[in-house]
C-alpha positions as CSV (number, residue, x, y, z in Angstrom):
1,X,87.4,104.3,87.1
2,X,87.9,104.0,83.0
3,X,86.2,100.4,83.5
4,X,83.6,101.9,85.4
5,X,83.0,105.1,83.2
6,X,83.9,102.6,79.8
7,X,86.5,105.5,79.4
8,X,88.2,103.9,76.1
9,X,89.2,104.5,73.1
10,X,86.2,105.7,70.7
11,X,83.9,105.3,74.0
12,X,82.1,109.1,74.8
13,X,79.1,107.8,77.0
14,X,79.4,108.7,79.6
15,X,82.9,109.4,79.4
16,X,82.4,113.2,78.6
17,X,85.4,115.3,78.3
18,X,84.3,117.1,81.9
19,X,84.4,113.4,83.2
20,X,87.9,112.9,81.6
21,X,89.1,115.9,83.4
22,X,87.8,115.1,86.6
23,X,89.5,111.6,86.8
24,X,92.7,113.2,85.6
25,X,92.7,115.5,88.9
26,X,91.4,112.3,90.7
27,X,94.4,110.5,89.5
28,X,96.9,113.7,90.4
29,X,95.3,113.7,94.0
30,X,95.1,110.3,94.7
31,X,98.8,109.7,93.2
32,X,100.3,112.6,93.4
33,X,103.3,114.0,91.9
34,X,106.2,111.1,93.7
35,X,104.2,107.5,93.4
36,X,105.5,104.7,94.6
37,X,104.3,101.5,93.7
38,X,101.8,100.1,96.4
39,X,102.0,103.3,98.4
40,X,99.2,106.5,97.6
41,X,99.8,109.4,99.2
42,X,96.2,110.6,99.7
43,X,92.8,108.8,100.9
44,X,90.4,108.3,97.9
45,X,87.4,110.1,99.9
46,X,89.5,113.3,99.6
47,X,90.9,113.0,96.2
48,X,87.1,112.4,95.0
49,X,85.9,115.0,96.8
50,X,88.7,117.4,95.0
51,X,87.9,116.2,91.8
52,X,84.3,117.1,91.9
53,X,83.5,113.0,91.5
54,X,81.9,112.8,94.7
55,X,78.2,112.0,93.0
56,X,80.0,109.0,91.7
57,X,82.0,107.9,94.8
58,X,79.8,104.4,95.1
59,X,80.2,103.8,91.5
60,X,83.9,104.6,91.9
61,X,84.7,102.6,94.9
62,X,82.7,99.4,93.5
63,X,86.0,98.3,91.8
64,X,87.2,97.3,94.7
65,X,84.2,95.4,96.5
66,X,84.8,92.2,94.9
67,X,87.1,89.8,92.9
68,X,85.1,89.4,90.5
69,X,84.5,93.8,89.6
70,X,88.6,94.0,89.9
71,X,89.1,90.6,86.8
72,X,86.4,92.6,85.1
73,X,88.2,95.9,85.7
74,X,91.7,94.2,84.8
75,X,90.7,91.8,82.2
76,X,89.2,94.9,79.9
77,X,91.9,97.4,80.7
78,X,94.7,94.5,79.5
79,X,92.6,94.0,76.2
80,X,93.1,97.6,75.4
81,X,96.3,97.8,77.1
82,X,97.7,94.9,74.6
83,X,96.4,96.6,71.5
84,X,98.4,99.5,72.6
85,X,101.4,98.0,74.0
86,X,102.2,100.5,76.6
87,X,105.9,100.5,77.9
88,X,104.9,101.6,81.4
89,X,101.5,102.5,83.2
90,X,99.7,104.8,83.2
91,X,100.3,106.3,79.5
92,X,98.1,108.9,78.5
93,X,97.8,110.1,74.4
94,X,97.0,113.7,74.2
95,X,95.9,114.3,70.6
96,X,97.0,111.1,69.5
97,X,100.4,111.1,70.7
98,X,102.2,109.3,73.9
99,X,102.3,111.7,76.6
100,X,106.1,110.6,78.2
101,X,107.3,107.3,79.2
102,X,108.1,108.1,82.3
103,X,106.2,108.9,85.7
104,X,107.8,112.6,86.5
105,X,106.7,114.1,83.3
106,X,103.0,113.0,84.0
107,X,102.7,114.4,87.3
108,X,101.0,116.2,87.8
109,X,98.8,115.4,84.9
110,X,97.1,118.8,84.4
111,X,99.3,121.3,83.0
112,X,99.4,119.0,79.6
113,X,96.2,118.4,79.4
114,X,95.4,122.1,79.8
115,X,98.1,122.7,77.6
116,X,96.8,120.7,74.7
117,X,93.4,122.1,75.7
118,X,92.5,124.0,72.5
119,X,88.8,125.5,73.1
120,X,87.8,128.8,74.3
121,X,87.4,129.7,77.5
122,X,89.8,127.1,78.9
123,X,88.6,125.1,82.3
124,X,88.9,127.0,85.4
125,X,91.4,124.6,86.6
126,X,93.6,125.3,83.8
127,X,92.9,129.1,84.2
128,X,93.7,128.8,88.0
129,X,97.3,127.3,86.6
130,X,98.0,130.2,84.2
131,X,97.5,128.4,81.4
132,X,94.8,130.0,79.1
């Protein structure tokens, strides 16, 4: 999805904030708060449908159709990746700083973001958490 959406550093279009927040509940769907490698514990119909991506669902799902959209996918997310030099994956920066290096303090991936969420009103979803 950030290769499809070019969802990188100092990339905006199309990779609008309201995208951004959508893939983040994608992600907490799809993984969901125990992840295992190799094992998801939802089916990515679902999880796009939950995260209001559904428009995009062909876009979405063409990473997968063929070798060469996955070494597209991979090759770009390891060139940004290596700048970074991530300990573990996924690592999200809110505001400019590491999230956590480990998997239980990013699931589900929400509450920080709404957290560091600093216009007014906040998104429903982080209103439907509590956190305003």
């Amino acid at each position: 999805m950030v290769q499809q959406f070019q969802c990188f550093p100092n990339n905006t279009s199309p990779c609008t904030p309201d995208l951004r927040l959508r893939m983040s509940r994608f992600l907490s769907c799809f993984e969901g708060s125990h992840i295992e490698e190799d094992i998801c514990n939802a089916d990515i119909k679902t999880c796009i449908t939950q995260a209001n991506l559904t428009e995009w669902y062909d876009k979405i799902n063409s990473c997968f159709n063929t070798t060469a959209s996955v070494r597209a996918a991979s090759q770009q997310m390891a060139s940004v990746c290596g700048k970074a030099s991530p300990q573990w994956w996924p690592y999200f920066y809110v505001d400019g700083k590491l999230l956590c290096g480990d998997d239980p303090c990013m699931m589900p991936l929400l509450p920080p973001l709404c957290k560091a969420y600093k216009s007014t009103p906040k998104p429903k979803s982080c209103q439907a958490l509590g956190i305003f």
